[in-house]
C-alpha positions as CSV (number, residue, x, y, z in Angstrom):
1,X,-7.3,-14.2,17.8
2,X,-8.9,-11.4,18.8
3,X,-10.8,-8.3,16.9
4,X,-12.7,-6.1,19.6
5,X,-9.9,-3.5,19.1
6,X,-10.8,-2.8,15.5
7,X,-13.1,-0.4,14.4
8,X,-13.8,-0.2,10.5
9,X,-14.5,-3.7,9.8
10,X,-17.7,-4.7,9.5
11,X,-19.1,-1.6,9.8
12,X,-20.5,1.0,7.6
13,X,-17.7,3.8,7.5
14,X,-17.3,7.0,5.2
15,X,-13.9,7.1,3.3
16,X,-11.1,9.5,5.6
17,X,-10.8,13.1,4.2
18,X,-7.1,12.5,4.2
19,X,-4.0,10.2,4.7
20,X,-2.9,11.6,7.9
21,X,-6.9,11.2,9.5
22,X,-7.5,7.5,8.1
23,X,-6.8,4.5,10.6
24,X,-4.3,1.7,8.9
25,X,-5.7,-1.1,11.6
26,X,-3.7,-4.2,12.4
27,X,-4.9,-7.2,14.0
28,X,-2.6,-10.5,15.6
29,X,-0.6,-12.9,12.7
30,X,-1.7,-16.4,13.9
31,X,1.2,-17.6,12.0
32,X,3.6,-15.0,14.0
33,X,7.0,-17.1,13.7
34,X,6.7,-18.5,10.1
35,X,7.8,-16.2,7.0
36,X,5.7,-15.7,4.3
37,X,4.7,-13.2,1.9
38,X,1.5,-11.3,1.6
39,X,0.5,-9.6,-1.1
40,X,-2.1,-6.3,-1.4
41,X,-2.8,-5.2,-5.3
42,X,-4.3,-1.8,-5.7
43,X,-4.5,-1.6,-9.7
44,X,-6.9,1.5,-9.5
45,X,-4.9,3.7,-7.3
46,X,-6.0,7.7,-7.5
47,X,-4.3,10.8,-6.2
48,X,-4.1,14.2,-7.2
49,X,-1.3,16.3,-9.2
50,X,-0.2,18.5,-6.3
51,X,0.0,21.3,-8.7
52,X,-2.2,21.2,-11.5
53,X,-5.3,18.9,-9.1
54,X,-5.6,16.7,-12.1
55,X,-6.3,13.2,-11.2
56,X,-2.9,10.6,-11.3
57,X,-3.8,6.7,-11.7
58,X,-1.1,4.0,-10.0
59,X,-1.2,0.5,-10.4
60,X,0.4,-0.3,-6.2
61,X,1.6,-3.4,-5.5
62,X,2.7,-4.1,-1.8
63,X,4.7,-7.2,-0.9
64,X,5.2,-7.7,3.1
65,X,6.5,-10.6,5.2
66,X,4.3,-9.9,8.6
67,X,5.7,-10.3,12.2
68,X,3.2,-10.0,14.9
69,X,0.8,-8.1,13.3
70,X,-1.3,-8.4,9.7
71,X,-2.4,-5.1,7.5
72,X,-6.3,-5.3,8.3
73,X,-7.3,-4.9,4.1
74,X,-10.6,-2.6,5.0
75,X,-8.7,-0.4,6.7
76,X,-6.0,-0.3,4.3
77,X,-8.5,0.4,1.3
78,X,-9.9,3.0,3.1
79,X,-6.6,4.2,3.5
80,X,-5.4,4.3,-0.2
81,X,-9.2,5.5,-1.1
82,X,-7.9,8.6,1.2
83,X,-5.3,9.6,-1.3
84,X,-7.8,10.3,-4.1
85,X,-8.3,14.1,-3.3
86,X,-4.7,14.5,-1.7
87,X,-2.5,16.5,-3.9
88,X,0.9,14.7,-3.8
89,X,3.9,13.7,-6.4
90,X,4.3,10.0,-7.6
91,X,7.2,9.6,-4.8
92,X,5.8,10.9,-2.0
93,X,2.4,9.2,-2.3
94,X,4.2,5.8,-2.9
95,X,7.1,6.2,0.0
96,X,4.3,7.6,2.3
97,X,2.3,4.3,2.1
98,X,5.6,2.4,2.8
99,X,6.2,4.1,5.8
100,X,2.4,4.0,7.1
101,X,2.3,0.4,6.8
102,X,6.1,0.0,8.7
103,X,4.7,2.1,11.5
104,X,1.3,0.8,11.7
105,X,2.3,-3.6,11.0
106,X,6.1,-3.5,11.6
107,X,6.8,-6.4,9.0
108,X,9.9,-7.9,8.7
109,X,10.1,-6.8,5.6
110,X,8.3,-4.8,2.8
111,X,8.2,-4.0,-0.4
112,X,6.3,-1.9,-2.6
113,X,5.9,-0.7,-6.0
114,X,4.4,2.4,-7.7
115,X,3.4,2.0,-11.3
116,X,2.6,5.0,-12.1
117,X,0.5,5.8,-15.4
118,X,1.6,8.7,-17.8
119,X,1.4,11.9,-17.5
120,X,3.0,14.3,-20.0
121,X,3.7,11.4,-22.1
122,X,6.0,9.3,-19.6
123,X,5.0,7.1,-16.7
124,X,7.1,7.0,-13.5
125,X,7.5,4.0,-11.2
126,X,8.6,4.0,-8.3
127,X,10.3,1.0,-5.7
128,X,11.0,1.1,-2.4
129,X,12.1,-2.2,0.1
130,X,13.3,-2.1,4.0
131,X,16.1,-4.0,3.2
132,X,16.9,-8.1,1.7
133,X,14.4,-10.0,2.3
134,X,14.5,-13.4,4.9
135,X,16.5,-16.4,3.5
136,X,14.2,-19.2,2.1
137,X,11.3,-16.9,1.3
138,X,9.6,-17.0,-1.4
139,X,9.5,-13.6,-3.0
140,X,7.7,-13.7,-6.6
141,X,8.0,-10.9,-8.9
142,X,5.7,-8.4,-9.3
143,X,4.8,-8.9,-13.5
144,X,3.8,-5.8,-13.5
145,X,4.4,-4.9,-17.7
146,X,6.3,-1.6,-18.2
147,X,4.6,0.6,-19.8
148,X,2.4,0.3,-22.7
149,X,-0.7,0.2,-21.6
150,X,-0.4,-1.1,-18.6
151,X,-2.8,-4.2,-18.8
């Protein structure tokens, strides 16, 4: 396996200004050909109200079955640390991240989910999936609690 073509890990790098300028990196799946879910967990997730600025906290949990390629998880938390001053609704910041990681990894399949703390009294989640996932995969739930609390 090689890692020559990556260029946050293992080095010291400031947090991107933006979604659209940080770098999702990918590096090979050794295990390319078997299916199996990973699993990222961002429970601190921060992004900004698109109207009012005022901070918005997410609980993110991604599910993905890689094919050739794996999320690189530095580069992915630099990634979600880039949202925190990017105004942006609940959907679009949670959809966005789905489609980053398709384009960047091209899993077989991926799932995500957006639980969203409230705002205004009333939390909104959100879900989004490519599609069924592979026969004879293990998929397990995400357990994250609806709201009350969230913890």
């Amino acid at each position: 396996m090689t890692h020559e073509n990556l260029g946050q890990l293992g080095q010291q790098v400031s947090p991107p200004a933006s979604p659209e300028e940080a770098v999702l990196e990918v590096v090979p799946n050794p295990q390319a050909g078997t299916d199996y879910v990973a699993r990222f967990t961002a429970p601190e997730f921060t992004s900004l109200c698109p109207v009012t600025g005022q901070p918005d906290f997410a609980h993110i949990v991604i599910d993905y079955i890689p094919g050739d390629s794996l999320i690189e998880s530095k580069s992915l938390k630099l990634y979600l640390t880039s949202f925190r001053n990017h105004g942006s609704f609940h959907e679009d910041c949670t959809i966005s991240i789905a489609k980053r990681i398709i384009k960047a990894a091209k899993p077989k399949w991926l799932r995500i989910g957006g639980y969203w703390y409230p705002r205004g009294g009333i939390p909104i989640d959100v879900f989004y999936q490519t599609g069924e996932a592979p026969k004879g995969v293990w998929i397990p739930e995400q357990d994250v609690p609806g709201y009350r609390g969230r913890g």
